[in-house]
C-alpha positions in Angstrom: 125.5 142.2 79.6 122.0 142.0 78.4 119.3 141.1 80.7 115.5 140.0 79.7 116.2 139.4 76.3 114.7 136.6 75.0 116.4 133.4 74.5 117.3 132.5 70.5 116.8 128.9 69.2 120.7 128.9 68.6 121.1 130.1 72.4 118.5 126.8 73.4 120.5 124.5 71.7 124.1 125.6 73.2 121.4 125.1 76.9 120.4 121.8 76.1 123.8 120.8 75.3 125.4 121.9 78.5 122.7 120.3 80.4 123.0 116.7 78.8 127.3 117.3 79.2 127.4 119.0 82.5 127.3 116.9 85.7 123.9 117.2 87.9 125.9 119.2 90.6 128.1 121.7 88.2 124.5 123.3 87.1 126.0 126.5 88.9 126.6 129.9 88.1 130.2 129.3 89.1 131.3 126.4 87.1 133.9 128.1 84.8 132.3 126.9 80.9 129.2 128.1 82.4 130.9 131.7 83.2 132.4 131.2 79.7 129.6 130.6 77.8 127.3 133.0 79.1 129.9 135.7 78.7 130.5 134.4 74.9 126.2 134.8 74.8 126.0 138.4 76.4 124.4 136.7 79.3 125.1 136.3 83.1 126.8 133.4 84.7 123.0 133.5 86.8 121.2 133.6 83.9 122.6 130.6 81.8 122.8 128.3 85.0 118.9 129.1 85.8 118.2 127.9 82.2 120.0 124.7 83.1 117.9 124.4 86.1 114.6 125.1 83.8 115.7 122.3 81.6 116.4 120.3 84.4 112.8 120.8 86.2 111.7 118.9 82.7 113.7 115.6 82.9 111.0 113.2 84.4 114.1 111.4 85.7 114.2 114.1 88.5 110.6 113.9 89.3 110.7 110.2 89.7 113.1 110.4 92.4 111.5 113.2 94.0 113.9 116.0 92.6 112.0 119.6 91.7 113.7 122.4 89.7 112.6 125.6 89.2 109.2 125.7 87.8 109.6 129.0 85.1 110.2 126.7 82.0 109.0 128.5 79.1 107.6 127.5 76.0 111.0 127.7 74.5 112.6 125.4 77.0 109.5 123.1 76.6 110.1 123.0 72.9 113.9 122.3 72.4 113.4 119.5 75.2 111.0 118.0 72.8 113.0 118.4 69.9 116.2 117.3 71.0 114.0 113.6 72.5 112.4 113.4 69.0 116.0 113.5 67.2 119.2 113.0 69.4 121.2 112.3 66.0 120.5 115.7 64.4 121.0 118.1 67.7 123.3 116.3 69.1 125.8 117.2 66.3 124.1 120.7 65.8 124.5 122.0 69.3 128.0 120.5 69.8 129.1 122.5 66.5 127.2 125.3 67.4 129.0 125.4 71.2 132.3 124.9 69.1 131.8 127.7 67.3 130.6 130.0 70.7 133.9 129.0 72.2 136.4 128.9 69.1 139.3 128.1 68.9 141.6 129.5 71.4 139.4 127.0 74.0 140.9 124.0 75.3 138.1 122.1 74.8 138.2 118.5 77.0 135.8 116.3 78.6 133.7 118.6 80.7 132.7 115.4 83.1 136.0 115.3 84.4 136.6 117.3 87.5 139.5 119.8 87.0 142.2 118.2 89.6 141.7 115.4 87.4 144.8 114.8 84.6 143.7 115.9 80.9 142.1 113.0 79.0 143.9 111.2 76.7 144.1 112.7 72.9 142.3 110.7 71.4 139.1 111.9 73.9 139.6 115.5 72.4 137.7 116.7 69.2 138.7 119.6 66.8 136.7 122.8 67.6 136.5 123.6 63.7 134.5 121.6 61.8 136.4 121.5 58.4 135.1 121.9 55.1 135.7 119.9 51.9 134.6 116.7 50.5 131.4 115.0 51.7 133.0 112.4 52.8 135.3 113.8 55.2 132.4 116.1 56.5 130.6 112.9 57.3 133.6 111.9 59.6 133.7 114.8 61.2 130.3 114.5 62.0 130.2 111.4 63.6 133.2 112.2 65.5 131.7 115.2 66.9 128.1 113.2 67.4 130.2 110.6 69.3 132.0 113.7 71.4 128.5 114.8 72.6 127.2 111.2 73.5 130.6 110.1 75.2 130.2 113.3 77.2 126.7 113.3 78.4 127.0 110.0 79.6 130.0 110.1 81.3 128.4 113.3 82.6 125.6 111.4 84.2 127.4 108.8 85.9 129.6 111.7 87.2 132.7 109.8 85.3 132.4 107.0 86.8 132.0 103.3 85.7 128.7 102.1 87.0 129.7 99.1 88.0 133.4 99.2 89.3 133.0 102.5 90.2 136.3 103.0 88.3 137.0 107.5 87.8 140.3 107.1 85.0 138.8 108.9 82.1 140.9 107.0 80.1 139.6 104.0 81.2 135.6 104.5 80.4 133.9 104.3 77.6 130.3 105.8 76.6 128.8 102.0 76.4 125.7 101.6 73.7 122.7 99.8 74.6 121.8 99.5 71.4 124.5 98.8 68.9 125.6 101.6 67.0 125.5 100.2 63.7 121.9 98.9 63.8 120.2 101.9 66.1 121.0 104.5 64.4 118.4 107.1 65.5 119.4 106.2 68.7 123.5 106.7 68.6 123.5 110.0 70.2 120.5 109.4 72.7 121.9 109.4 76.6 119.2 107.0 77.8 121.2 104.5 75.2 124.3 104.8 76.8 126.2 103.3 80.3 129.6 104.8 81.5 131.4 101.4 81.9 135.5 100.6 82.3 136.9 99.2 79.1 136.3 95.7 80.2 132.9 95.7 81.3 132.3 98.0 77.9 133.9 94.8 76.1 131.7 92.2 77.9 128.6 94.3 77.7 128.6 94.9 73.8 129.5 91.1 73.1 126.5 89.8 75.3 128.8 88.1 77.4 127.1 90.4 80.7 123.8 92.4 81.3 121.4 94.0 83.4 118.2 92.7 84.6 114.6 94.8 85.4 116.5 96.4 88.4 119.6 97.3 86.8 121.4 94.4 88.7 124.8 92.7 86.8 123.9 89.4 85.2 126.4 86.7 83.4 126.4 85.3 80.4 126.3 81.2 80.5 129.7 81.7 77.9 131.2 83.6 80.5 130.6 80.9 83.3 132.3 78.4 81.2 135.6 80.1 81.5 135.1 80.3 85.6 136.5 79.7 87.9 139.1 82.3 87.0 141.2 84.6 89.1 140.5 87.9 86.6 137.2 87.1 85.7 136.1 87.2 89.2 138.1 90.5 90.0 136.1 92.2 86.8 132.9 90.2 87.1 132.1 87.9 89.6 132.2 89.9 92.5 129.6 92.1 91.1 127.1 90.1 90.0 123.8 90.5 91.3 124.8 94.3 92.1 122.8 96.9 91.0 124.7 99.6 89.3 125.4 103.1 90.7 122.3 104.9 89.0 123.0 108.1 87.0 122.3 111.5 88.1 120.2 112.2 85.0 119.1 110.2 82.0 118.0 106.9 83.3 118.8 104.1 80.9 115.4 103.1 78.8 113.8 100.1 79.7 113.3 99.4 76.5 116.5 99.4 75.1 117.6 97.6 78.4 115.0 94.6 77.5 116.2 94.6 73.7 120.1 94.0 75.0 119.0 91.1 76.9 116.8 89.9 74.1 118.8 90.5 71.3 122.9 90.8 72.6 122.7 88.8 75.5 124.1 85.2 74.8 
């Protein structure tokens, strides 16, 4: 395998991907898609996973919380960090089709959050590795579907797949929760720090304003909500957590900003 050569743009992108859609702990050179990947690159396992590092000593998210990586980042790592902040939508979509293409087809290609003693997810969590070609409308749907693939990842791979306020692991059973509605943020669909992991009910209750999260990440409820209580399954799903703060990700902190605009603007 080479060694020394200098990393391409293409080769930055398939980095940056696997950082957002890699768990904080699986950075390693033995984490199999790592070994797959770099052998797919003409790299070492050692090689690839010290890039992730590299990108990881740039997430300010680590600093805050007292977290240093390796302190070789290189103009290139600097520069695809930049561009992927300055447009999630585009890279996100370019970097997932460019890892599809890496691995190809013969890969089995499944939700990389989920630990491996962990049941296959569901089909409908499962994207095609080609991206087909033919009318521009159906290349627009596979586009989104492959954007959505890359978010849905790198937020569940944050929260280490699990939901941030039940704590619930089923893959089945999360979903990569907007911030921001999808329909009316759409520079910021693919952006991590838009997204929660959260079980399908808290998902529900969170994009219908009928829960939030205050300045400290704590579980608030809606006044709608409270006129249903008291209720046996509301309190199992919400109740009990309110006024909890959520288990905080690994990496990409949820923006402030977006946080503020869901309780300004979604929040009833």
């Amino acid at each position: 395998m080479a060694t020394g050569k200098r990393w391409s743009y293409d080769e930055l992108l398939i980095a940056m991907n696997l950082y957002c859609k890699l768990p904080f702990g699986q950075l390693h050179r033995g984490n199999p898609l790592i070994i797959e990947v770099s052998e797919k690159l003409d790299r070492t396992p050692s090689s690839l996973a010290m890039k992730l590092c590299n990108l990881a000593a740039l997430d300010p998210y680590h600093k805050e919380r007292g977290i240093r990586g390796l302190t070789s980042t290189s103009k290139g790592d600097r520069d695809i960090w930049a561009a992927f902040h300055a447009d999630w939508e585009g890279l996100g979509v370019t970097s997932e089709e460019r890892l599809q293409q890496l691995l190809g087809d013969e890969t089995q290609y499944t939700d990389v959050a989920v630990t491996p003693q962990k049941k296959k997810p569901a089909q409908e969590f499962n994207m095609p590795i080609r991206v087909p070609t033919g009318p521009t409308e159906k290349t627009l749907t596979t586009k989104v579907r492959i954007g959505q693939r890359f978010f849905r990842q790198s937020v569940l791979a944050s929260y280490n797949a699990r939901c941030c306020v039940t704590g619930n692991p089923v893959p089945e059973l999360l979903v990569a929760s907007h911030i921001l509605p999808w329909g009316s943020h759409p520079e910021q669909r693919l952006n991590p720090r838009n997204g929660l992991c959260l079980a399908q009910t808290q998902d529900a209750a969170f994009d219908r304003g009928l829960i939030t999260f205050d300045e400290d990440f704590r579980l608030v409820l809606s006044p709608y909500l409270r006129d249903f209580l008291p209720n046996e399954a509301l309190a199992r799903n919400f109740t009990i957590y309110e006024g909890t703060k959520i288990e905080m990700p690994d990496k990409f902190l949820p923006d402030d900003e977006f946080m503020q605009q869901h309780r300004a603007e979604v929040f009833r």
